[in-house]
N, C-alpha and C positions, 0 to 999 in steps of 0.2 A: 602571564596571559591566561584568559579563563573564556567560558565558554561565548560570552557577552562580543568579543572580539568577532567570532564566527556570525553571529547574526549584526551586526553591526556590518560589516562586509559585503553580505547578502544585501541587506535593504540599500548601502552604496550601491554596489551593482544593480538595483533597481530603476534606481534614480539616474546612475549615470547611462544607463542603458536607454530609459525615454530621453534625452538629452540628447543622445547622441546623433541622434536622428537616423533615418527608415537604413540608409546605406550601411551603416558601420553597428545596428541593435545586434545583429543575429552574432558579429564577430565579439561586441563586446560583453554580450550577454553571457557568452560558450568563455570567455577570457575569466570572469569574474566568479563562475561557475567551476571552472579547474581550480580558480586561488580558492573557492571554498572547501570545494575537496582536499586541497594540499592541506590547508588550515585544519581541516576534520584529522587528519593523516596525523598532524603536529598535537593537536588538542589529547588525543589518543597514545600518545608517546608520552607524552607528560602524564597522564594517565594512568599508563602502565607504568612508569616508574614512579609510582604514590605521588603524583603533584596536585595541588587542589586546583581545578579549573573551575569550580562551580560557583556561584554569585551569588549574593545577599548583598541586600538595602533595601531598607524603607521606601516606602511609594506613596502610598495614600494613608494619612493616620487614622481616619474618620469616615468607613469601616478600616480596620488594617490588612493591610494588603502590602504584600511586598513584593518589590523584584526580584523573585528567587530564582534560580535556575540551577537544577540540580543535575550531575553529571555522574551516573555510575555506567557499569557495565552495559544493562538493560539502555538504558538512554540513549550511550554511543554508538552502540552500535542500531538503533533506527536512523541516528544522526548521519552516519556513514553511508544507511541506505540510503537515505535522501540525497545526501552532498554527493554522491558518486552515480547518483541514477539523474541526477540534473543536468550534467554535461551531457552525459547518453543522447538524453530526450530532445537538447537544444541541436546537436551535431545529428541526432538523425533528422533534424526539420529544414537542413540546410540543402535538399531536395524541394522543398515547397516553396513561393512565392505567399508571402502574407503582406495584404492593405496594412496601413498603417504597424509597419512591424513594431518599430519602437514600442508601441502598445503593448503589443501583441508579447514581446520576450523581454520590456521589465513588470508586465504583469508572471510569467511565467518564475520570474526571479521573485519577484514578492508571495507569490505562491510559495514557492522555495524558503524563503524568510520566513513566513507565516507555519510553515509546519514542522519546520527546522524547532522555533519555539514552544510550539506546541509540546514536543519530546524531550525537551529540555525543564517545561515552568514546575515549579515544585509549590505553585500556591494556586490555589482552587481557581481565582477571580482570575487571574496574570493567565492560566490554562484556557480557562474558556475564553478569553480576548484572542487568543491566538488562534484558537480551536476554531472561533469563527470566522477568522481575519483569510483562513486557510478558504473559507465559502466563497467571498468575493471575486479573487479573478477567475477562479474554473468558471464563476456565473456565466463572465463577459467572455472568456476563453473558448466555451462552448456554445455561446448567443449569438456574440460575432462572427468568430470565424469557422462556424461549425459549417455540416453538409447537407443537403438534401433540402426539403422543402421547407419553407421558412418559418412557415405557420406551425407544423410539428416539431420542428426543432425549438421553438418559441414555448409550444407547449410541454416537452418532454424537462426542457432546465426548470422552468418553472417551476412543475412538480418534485424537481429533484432540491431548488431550492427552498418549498416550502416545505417539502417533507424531513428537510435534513435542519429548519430554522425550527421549527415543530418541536424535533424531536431533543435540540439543544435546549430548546425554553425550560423543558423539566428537567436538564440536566441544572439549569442554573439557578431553579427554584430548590434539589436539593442540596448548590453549594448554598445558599441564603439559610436553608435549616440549619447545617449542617456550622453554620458561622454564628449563629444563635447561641448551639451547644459548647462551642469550645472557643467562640470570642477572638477565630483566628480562620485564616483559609489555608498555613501554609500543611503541607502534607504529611510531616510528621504529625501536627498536632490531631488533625484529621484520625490520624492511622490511630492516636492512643486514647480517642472514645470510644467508651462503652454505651452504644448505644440498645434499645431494647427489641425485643424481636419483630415487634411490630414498626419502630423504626427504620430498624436494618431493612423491612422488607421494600419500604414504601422509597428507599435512597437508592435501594440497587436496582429496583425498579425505573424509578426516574433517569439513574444512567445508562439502564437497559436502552430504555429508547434511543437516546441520541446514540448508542454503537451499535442497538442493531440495524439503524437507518444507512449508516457509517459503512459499514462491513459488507454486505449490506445480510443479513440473517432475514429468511421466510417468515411470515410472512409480509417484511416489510425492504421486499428488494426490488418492488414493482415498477420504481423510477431505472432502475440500472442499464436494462439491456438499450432500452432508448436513446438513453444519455450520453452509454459507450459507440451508440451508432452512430449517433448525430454531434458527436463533439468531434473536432478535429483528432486526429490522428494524435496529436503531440496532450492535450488535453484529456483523450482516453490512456494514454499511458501516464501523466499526472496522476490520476483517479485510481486506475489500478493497479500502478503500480507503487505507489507513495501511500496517497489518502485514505485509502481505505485501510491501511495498517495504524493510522490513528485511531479506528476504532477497535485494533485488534492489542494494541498497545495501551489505551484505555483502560479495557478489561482487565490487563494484567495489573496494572499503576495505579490503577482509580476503584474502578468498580470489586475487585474482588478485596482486597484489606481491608476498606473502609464497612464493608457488611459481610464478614465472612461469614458469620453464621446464615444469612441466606442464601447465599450462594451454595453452602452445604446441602442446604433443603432443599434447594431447584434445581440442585444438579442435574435428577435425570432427565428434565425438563428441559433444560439449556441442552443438555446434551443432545437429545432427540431431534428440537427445532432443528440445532447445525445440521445435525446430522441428514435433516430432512433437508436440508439446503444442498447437501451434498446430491444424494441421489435427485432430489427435483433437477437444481442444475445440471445434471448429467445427463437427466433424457430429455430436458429441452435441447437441450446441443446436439443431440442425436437428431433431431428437424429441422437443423438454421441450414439455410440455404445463402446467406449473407454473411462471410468469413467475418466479418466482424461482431457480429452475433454470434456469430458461434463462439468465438475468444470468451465473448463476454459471459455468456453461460457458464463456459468451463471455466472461468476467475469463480462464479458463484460458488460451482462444486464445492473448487480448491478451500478459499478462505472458510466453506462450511466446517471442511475439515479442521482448519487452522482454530475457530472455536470450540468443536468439539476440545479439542487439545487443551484448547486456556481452561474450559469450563470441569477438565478433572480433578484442578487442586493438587495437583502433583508436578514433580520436579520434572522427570519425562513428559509430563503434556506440555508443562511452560516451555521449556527446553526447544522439546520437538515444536511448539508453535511458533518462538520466536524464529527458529531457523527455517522453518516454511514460508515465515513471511518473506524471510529475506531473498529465500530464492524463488519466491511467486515475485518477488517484485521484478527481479532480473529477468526472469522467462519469458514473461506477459510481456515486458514492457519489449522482449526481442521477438515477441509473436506476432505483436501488433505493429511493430515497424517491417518485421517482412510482409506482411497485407497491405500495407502502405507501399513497399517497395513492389509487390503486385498490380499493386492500384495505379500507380505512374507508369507503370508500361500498357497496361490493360487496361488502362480508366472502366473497372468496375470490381465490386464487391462480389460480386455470385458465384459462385465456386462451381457451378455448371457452366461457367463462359470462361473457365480458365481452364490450364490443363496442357501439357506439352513440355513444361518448363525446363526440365530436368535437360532435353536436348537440346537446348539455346544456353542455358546456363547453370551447368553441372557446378561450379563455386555457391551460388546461391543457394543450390536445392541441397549440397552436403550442409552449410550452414543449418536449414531450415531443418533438414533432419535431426540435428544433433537439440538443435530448441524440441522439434517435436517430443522426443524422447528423454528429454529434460523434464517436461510437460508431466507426461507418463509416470515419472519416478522411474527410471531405467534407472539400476545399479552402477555406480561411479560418477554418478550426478548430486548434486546439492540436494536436489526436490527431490532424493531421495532417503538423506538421512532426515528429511523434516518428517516426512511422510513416514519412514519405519517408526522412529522416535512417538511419533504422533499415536499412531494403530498401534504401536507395546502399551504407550497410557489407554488409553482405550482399553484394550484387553485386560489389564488392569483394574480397571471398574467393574466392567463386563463386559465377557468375550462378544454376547452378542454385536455392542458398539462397535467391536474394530472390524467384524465381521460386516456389518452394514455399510461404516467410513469406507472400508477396502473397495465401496464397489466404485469410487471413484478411481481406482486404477484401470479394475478392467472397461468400466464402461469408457474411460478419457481415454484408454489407449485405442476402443472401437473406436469413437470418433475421429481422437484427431490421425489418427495412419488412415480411415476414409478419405479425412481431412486431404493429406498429403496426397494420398492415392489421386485424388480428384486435378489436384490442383498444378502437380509434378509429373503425374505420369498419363497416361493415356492420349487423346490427341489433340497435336498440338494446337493451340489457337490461331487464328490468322494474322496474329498481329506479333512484329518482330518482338520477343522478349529477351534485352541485351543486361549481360550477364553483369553482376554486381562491381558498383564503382565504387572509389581507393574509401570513400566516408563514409560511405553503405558498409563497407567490409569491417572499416575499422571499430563501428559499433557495434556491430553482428559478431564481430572477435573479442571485442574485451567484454562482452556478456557469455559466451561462451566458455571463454576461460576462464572469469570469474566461477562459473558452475561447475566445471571441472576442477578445479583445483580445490574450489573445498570440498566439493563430491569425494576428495582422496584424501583431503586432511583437513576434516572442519575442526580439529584441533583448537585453531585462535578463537575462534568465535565464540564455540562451547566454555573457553576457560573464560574467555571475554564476562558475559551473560551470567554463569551458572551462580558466582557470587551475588547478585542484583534479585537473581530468582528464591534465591534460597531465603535471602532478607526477607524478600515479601511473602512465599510461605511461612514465614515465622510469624509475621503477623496476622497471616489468614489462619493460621492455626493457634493461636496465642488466645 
């Protein structure tokens, strides 16, 4: 069995899901979704005891291109985010009524499919097909069945889909150089050019764009807070909490081996933009008066940091960055399903028209606290060994950097305890708020516990990773 199994499964579960038609999509979607998870769980076992899951074959001779799909540390465990935040996302949507569902959740599964490969392709051409297969249904996801006005929702995807086609184009004009030079796309060979300095600048530049669009990094996050408003609920957790770790996962796999030596150079450049990402996004969210907006700001903060981290060339920033992602992915995606579970009892987003919660639904609001404070990097939480890990590399370059990253602590914790303050306590709203049901909880718990348990022993993951990290420093320092 090898990794080809796991996406092969996915794309069934696609297909049988529009098939299935409107009645039985949401149950077969969430069924096909757990067999990918179990299967990530299985591929992972064999993994850990030295099995080759990974794939080669020939695809196209004429350029060569192969179906490669490589399976290390770094890989599974994005693979594991995505296969275990898929269920989450379909099981907390099983509150909403969706037109044409069948659409609606084997687009979501092909999404699924689409970036599942993405983490997996170990050859340039076979990357970018995935890379961009992943653009597709968020399009319709968030066209269709998104909210609010139809004309701005119309306009906010569009910009997020031209901005993110844009900026994949010069990703894919440096894999065409980049195939010139070494007569091949798959990753090793990639990894063992010597390319010249002025090469290197103009390759890492070109896949600058497509992850910092991706990520999304200042100045080029202007499509985001829009996107995350006006996409459906289930579609802003896709985004943020999956999709945008393809560009942070990029950075590490793609953009920094292939031109280490610029990324040397630009370091404090890279560094500073993220960094600039962090504090911007932190005092926009100090203004959103639209819980979902606000999320969406403090995802900016957060991920600013998560770059900072990739952009120091060091085992603690990779380290600290990939385990940030993994618990921004869990967080977000449990932050924005309780605004959702806000927004079904209170039909609205404004956190001045909410407020009382805590004494109608003392279950929800401890849940809600322990995400908020996950949020924060509270100690014995996940998002907090990403976050220390992160600000010790940093301080490592230079103090000042982790000094600056850190202000996402205090500023995220001003906001979101405002946040909570607002929304939980003080008085209550007029409208009955009934306390969390058995599907609501059961997502709201296994993202909980997920962050708790490795908040106390991220153990697996760190030994998981830190071989995959260590490779690829070898070759950004080689």
């Amino acid at each position: 069995m090898d990794v080809t199994t796991l996406l092969i499964l996915l794309l069934v579960g696609a297909i049988a899901t529009y098939i299935s038609g409107d009645k039985l999509a949401s149950k077969v979607a969430f069924a096909f979704s757990l067999a990918g998870l179990g299967l990530s769980l299985v591929l992972l076992s064999t993994y850990n005891n030295n099995g080759d899951i990974s794939f080669m074959a020939n695809w196209i001779d004429v350029p060569k291109v192969a179906l490669a799909f490589q399976a290390d540390g770094l890989s599974m465990a994005m693979v594991l985010l995505t296969t275990a935040l898929t269920p989450l996302i379909i099981l907390s949507s099983f509150g909403n009524t969706f037109n044409n569902s069948k659409n609606f959740y084997a687009l979501v599964l092909f999404m699924s499919f689409a970036m599942t490969g993405t983490f997996l392709a170990a050859d340039g051409l076979l990357y970018y097909v995935f890379w961009e297969l992943a653009l597709i249904p968020i399009y319709f996801i968030a066209l269709i069945w998104g909210n609010g006005d139809a004309d701005e929702r119309k306009k906010a995807v569009l910009k997020f889909f031209i901005y993110t086609l844009a900026g994949s184009l010069f990703m894919l004009i440096g894999f065409a150089y980049l195939y010139s030079k070494a007569n091949s796309f798959l990753l090793e060979d990639l990894y063992s050019l010597k390319l010249t300095a002025t090469e290197q600048f103009y390759i890492f530049f070109a896949f600058f764009l497509a992850y910092a669009i991706k990520i999304p990094i200042i100045p080029f996050h202007t499509w985001q807070a829009k996107v995350y408003q006006k996409a459906p609920t289930v579609g802003t957790m896709l985004l943020s909490g999956i999709m945008l770790k393809m560009g942070l996962y990029s950075v590490i796999r793609w953009q920094l081996p292939i031109a280490p030596d610029a990324a040397i150079q630009y370091m404090p450049m890279l560094i500073g933009l993220s960094i600039g990402g962090v504090i911007y996004g932190s005092i926009v969210a100090l203004r959103q008066k639209d819980i979902k907006k606000l999320l969406a700001y403090s995802s900016l903060a957060h991920v600013g940091l998560i770059a900072a981290g990739c952009y120091t060339l060091t085992l603690d920033g990779l380290s600290g960055a990939v385990a940030q992602m993994i618990a921004h992915g869990f967080v977000i995606v449990g932050l924005f399903f309780a605004a959702e579970i806000i927004y079904r009892r209170f039909e609205t987003r404004k956190i001045a028209e909410m407020g009382g919660i805590r004494a109608q639904a003392p279950k929800f609001t401890s849940m809600f606290m322990i995400m908020v404070l996950a949020s924060v990097a509270l100690p014995g939480t996940y998002n907090f060994v990403g976050e220390f890990t992160v600000l010790y590399s940093l301080s490592q370059v230079n103090i000042w950097y982790a000094v600056l990253g850190g202000t996402t602590i205090i500023l995220g914790a001003y906001y979101m305890l405002k946040m909570f303050q607002n929304t939980m306590l003080g008085v209550t709203n007029a409208k009955i708020f009934a306390d969390i049901k058995a599907t609501e909880a059961i997502t709201l718990i296994a993202i909980i516990g997920f962050l708790l348990f490795f908040g106390l022993y991220p153990k697996p993951i760190v030994d998981l990773v830190t071989p995959s990290l260590e490779k690829i420093l070898l070759n950004i320092n080689r």
